[in-house]
N, C-alpha and C positions, 0 to 999 in steps of 0.2 A: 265696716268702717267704725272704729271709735270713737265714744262720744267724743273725748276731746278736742280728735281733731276737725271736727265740724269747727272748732274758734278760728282757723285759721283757712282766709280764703284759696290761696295759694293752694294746700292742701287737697280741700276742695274742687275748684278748676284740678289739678296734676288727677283726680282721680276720675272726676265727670271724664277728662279727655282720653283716659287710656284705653289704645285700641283696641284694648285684649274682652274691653265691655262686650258684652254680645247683646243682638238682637234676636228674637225669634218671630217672626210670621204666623198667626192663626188663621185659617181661611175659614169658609161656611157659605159667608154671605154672598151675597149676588149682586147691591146697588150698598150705594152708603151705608155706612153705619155710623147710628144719631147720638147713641149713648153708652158709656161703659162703666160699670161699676165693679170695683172689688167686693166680697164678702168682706163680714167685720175681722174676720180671725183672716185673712188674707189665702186662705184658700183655694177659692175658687171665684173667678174672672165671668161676668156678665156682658154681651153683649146686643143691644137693637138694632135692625136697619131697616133702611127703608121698604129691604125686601118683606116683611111682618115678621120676620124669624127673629124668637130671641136662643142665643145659645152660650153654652156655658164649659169653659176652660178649665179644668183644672189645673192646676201650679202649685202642687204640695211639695213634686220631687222632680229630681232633675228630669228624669224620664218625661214626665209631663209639661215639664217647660220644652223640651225640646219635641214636641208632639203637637204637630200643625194642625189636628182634626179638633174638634170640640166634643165633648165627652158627653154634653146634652143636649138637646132641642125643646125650645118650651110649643108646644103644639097648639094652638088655637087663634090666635088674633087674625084679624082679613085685612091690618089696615099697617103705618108704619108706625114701628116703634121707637116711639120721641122719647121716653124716660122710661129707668129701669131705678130700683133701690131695693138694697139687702137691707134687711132686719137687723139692726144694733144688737137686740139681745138673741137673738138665734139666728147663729152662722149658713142654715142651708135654709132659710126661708127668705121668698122675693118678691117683690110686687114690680107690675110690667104696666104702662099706661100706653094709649094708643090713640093715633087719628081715627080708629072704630069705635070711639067712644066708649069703652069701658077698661076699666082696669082688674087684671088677674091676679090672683096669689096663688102662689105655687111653694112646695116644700120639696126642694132638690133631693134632702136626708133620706126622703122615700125611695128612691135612687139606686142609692152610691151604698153600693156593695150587697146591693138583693139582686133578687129576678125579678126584673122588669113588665112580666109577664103580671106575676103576683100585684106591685106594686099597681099597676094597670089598673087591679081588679077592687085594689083598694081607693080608688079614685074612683070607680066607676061612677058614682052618685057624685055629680058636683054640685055643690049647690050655689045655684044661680037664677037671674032673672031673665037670659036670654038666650039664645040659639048658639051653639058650637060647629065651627067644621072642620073640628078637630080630626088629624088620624092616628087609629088605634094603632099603627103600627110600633114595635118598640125599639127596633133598630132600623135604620133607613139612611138613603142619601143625602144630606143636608146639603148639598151642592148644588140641588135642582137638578140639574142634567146631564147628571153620571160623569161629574167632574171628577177628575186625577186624582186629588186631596182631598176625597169624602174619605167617612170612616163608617165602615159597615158594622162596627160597635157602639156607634154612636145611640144613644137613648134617648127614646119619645116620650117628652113626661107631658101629663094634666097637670092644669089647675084644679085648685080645691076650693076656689071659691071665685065668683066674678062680680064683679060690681058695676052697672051702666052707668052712665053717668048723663047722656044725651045731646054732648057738645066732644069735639073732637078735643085732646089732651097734650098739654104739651109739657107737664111738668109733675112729678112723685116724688117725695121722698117721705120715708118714717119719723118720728121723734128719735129720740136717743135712747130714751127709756122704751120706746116700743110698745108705748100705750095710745099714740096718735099716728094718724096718715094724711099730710097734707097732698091735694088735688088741686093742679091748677088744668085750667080748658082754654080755649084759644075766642069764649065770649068774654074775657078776665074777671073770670071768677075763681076764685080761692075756695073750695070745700075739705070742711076735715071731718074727718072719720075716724072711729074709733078703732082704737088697731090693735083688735080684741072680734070682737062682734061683726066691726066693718056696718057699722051702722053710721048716718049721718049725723053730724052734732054740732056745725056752725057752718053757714054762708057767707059770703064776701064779692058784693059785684062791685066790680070799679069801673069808672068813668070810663066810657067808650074812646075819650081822649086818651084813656091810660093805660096802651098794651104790657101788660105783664111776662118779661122775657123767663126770667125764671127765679128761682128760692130757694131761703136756704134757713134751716131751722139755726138758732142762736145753741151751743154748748149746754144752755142749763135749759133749754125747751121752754123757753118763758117768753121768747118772741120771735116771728116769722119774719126776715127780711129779704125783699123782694125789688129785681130791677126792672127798670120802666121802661118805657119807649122813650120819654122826655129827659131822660137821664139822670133822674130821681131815681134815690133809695127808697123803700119805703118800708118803715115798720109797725107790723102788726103786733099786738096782743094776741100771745098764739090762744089765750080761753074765749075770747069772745070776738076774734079775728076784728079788733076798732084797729084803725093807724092810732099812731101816738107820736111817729115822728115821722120825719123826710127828710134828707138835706140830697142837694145835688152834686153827681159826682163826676160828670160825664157832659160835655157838649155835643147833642144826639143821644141817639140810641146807648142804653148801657144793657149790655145783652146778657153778662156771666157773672157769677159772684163764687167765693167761695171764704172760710171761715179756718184763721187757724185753729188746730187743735189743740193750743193752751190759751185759746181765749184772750190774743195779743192782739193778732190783726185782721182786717177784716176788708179783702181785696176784689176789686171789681174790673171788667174790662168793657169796652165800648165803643163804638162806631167812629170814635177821632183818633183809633188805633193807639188809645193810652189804656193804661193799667194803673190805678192807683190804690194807693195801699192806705188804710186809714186804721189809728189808734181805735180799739173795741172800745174804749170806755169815754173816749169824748169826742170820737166821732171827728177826729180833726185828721187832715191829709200828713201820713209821716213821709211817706214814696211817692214816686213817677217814676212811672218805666214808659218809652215808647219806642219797641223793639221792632214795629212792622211797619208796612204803610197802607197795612189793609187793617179795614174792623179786627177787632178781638171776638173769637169762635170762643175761647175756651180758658182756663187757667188750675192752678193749682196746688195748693202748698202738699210740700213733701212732710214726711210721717214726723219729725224735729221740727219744722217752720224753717228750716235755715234756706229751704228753696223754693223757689215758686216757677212752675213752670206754663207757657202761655204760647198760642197759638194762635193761627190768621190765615185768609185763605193765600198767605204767601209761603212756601214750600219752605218752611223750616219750623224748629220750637224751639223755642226761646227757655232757656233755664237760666235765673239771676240768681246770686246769692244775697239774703239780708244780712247788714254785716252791720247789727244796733250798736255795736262799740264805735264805728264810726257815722255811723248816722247815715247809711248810703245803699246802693243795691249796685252789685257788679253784673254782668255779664258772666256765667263759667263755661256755660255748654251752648252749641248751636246744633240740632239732631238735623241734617237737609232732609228733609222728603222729599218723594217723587212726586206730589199732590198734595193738595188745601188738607189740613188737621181740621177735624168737625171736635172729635169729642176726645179728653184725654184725662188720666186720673193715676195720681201717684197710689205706691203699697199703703196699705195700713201701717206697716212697721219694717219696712223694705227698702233699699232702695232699688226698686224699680217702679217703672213706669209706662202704663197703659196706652196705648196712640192705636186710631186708625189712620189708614191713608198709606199707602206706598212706600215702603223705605227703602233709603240711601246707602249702600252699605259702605260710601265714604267712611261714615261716623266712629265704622264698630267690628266685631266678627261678627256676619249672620250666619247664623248656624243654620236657615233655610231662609228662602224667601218667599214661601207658599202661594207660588203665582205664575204665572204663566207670563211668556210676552204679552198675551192676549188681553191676559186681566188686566195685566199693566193700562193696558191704552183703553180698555173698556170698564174695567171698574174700580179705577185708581181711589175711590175710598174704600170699598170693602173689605179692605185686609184691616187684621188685629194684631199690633203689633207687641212686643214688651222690651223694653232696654234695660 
């Protein structure tokens, strides 16, 4: 689509709605899936679930998007994976956080286009401070039990390095420059590490009154902002992790946050099933969206800012267009799902768009649905979807 015609909503809706969009289906998992991350260079598709598997999509070529099996398996964690994040400056590196209290790094690169066998043997020494039960295997069932839509080329990678941490995890992500790794754990505490070394280099415990839902590092890596239980923002000083501000955005819970990437706006969703969108630089409400009538799970601006996409445990996601010439947000797309959206993430530079959970083929052309009746009624978030 070109640029230009992002200025015009119209445009925009006629192209979000046409039915010729397709969706594709990734299956793998076996219960929820909590989080999903694209690589920087849009590559390749990350995702966790509840089952401890993290697995990885690629989406280089057509062949691949229309290719329901997942191309890798990250092998070791025993608990569910709550956050996943690629490395800014190097496209097949990732850290994986976990209810098992520690966090992995892994380098997909070692992978993708060797023998597996080899790469295996280059990993063998990982270094870490705790017990793996991991399996050597290099290609296997990712389905658990000899489901339909495994792929028996699928790759068993290591990590190369793991970090404990001692409190269960609910939050990772990199700096931009790829010189830090912010940690959050579910005692609300905020740990950053060197994202180099992977060595410890500032603490942060907050008020037991003050659950930390999750974060989001600022564009120029100069401050951590973080939503609250009480429905507070809150921003850190990412060198010596002090707050420095707070305003409140949210009556309740404000659960999801996310940052455009020209450093315009700076959008949050929360438990009064609103979405507001606030100026970066004074911090003052420009939007309201209130699209559901359940909490906000999830949101998202697309690779332009011109969309924001948002979801709730009510079977659909919500895409609004911001239209700053007139000062407002439209409605352009509704995607129905078959089940609650937990976690969803637009391209780096694409328009598409990441979703777990069930899909509609109302919306679109599925080019598969990677699921069974069975799955449908038993593991309606597990599937990975792309539109």
């Amino acid at each position: 689509m070109a640029q230009d015609l992002w200025s015009s909503f119209e445009t925009v809706k006629a192209y979000c709605q046409d039915k010729s969009m397709q969706v594709c289906s990734k299956v793998g998992h076996r219960r929820k899936v909590l989080s999903l991350e694209w690589s920087a260079d849009g590559a390749m598709l990350a995702s966790g679930g509840q089952d401890s598997k993290t697995l990885i999509y690629r989406l280089d070529s057509d062949k691949a998007f229309q290719d329901s099996s997942a191309q890798f398996y990250l092998d070791g964690h025993s608990g569910a994976i709550t956050a996943l994040n690629w490395n800014p400056q190097k496209p097949t590196v990732l850290c994986t956080a976990s209810e098992d209290e520690h966090v992995y790094l892994w380098d997909i690169g070692k992978y993708v286009g060797g023998d597996a066998a080899s790469n295996a043997a280059v990993h063998g020494n990982v270094n870490n401070n705790s017990n793996s039960n991991s399996n050597s295997n290099n290609a296997m069932d990712v389905d658990g039990g000899g489901g339909s839509h495994s792929s028996a080329s699928t790759k068993s990678c290591k990590p190369y390095h793991i970090i404990k941490t001692g409190h269960p995890l609910n939050g990772i992500a990199w700096s931009h420059d790829g010189n830090k790794i912010c940690i959050s754990d579910r005692e609300n505490t905020i740990t950053l590490v060197d994202g180099h070394k992977y060595t410890e280099l500032r603490k942060h415990k907050a008020p037991s009154t003050t659950k930390i839902h999750s974060f989001k590092w600022t564009n120029d890596d100069k401050y951590i902002v973080a939503t609250t239980k009480d429905g507070f923002v809150k921003i850190f000083d990412a060198n010596h992790l002090e707050k420095v501000h707070e305003f409140q955005a949210h009556c309740g819970n404000c659960f999801c946050i996310d940052i455009a990437s020209n450093n315009q706006y700076l959008a949050t969703g929360g438990a009064d099933s609103m979405i507001t969108i606030f100026d970066v630089d004074t911090l003052i409400q420009k939007y309201g969206l209130i699209p559901f009538e359940t909490a906000v799970n999830c949101l998202s601006f697309n690779f332009n800012n011109k969309l924001i996409a948002s979801s709730s445990d009510d079977y659909f996601i919500d895409i609004s267009y911001i239209d700053d010439a007139k000062s407002k947000t439209m409605q352009c797309m509704r995607i129905n799902t078959k089940s609650a959206v937990h976690a969803l993430r637009w391209h780096p530079s694409k328009h598409m768009l990441a979703y777990c959970g069930y899909p509609d083929s109302s919306n679109s052309s599925m080019i598969n649905t990677g699921s069974s009746s069975n799955d449908e009624a038993n593991n309606s978030a597990a599937n990975v979807n792309i539109w």
